[in-house]
N, C-alpha and C positions, 0 to 999 in steps of 0.2 A: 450557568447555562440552564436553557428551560429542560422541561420533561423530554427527557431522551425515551421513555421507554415502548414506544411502538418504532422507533428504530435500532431501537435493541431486539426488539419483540420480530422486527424483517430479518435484521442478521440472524437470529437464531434458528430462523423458519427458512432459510439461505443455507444453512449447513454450520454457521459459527457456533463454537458449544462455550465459547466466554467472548464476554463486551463489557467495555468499562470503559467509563470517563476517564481522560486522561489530561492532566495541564501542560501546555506544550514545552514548559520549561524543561521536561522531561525526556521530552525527544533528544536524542544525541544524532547529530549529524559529523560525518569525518568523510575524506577525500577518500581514502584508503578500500572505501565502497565499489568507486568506481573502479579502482586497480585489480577487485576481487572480478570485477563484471570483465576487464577488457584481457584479465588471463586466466579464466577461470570458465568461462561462460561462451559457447559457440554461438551467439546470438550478438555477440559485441557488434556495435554498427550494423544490422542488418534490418533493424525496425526502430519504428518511429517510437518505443517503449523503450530503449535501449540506450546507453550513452552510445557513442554521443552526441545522439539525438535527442534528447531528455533536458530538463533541469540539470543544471549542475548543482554540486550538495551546496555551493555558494549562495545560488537560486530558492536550493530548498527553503535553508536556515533562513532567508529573505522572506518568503512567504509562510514560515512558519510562527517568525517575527511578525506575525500581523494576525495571530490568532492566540486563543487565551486556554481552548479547549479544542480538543481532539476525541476518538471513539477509536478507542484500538480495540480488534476481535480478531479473533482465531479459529482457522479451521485447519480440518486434520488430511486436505486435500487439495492442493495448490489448487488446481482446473478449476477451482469454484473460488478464492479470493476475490479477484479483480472483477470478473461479472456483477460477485455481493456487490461491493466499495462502490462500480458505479450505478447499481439499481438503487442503493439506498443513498447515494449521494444523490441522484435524480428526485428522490421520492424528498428531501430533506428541501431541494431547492424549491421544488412545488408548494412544499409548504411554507415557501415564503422565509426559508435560510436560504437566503442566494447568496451569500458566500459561504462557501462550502468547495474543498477540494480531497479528493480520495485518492487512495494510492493502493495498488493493490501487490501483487505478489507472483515472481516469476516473470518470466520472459512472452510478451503476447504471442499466442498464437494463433491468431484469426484469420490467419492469411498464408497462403505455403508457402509466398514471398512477396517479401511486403513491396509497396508499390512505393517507389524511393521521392517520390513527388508530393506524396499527400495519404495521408491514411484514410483507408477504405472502410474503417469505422470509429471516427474520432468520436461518436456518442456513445462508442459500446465497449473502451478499452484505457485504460490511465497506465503509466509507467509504477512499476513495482518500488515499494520504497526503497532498496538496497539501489534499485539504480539511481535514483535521484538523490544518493547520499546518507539517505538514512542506516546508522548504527541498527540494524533490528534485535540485534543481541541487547545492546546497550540499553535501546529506549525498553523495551522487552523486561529486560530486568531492574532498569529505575522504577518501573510501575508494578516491585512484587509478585513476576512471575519467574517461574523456573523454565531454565531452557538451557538447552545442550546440545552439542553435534550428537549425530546418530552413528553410530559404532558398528552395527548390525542391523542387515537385512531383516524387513517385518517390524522393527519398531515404529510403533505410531509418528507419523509427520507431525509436526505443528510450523502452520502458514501464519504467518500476520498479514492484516489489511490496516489500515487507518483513513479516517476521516476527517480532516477538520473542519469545525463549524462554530459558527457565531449567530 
């Protein structure tokens, strides 16, 4: 993959405080994703980011099977993921990576109720990897990082986004 780093250099200046190439072989995708979102999660079906409105993780692993390289980053504040994922996925296809798909983090909230016809900002919002399948633990920790549930109130968050590009 060519020089990532002025899109490393937006993520950082976006709020991520780590980015790193990642090879998609490393991505783990599992069904059990979706079971976390549709009993776990008050936004199940109610947005077009959501199963089961989304990719299914069948869909994901499909289009992740068509990429070689991904940009996983992290921030320590949900509200800012998916904005990053899709400002620096816009900036990436500009420069002429038109394939290029981002995934960001959390349940959209752009809307106080989403409009069940058509989303009201399909250029300013992507579904969160956990809903479209993705393991974030799994892929999280195949790529060398440390992550755990949070036990107590006030420990620092950590969001993932992902990008991939060719």
């Amino acid at each position: 993959m060519d020089n990532m780093d002025k899109y490393f250099a937006l993520l950082k200046e976006g709020g991520a405080d780590l980015t790193l190439t990642i090879k998609t072989d490393t991505i783990q995708t599992a069904a059990w994703t979706i079971y976390r979102c549709k009993y776990g999660c008050n936004t199940y079906g109610k947005s077009h980011c959501c199963p089961p409105n989304c990719p299914t993780w069948n869909e994901t692993q499909e289009m992740i099977n068509c990429f070689q390289y991904g940009i996983l980053f992290r921030c320590h504040e949900m509200s800012i993921v998916t904005p990053l994922a899709v400002k620096v996925a816009r900036e990436l296809f500009l420069d002429d990576y038109y394939k290029v798909i981002a995934f960001g983090s959390g349940p959209c909230k752009k809307c106080q109720k989403c409009n069940p016809n058509n989303c009201n900002f399909p250029d300013k919002t992507v579904p969160a990897m956990e809903a479209c399948g993705i393991d974030v633990f799994g892929t999280v920790r195949n790529n060398g990082i440390e992550i755990h549930t949070l036990r107590e109130k006030g420990q620092v968050q950590n969001h993932f986004g992902l990008l991939l590009v060719e």
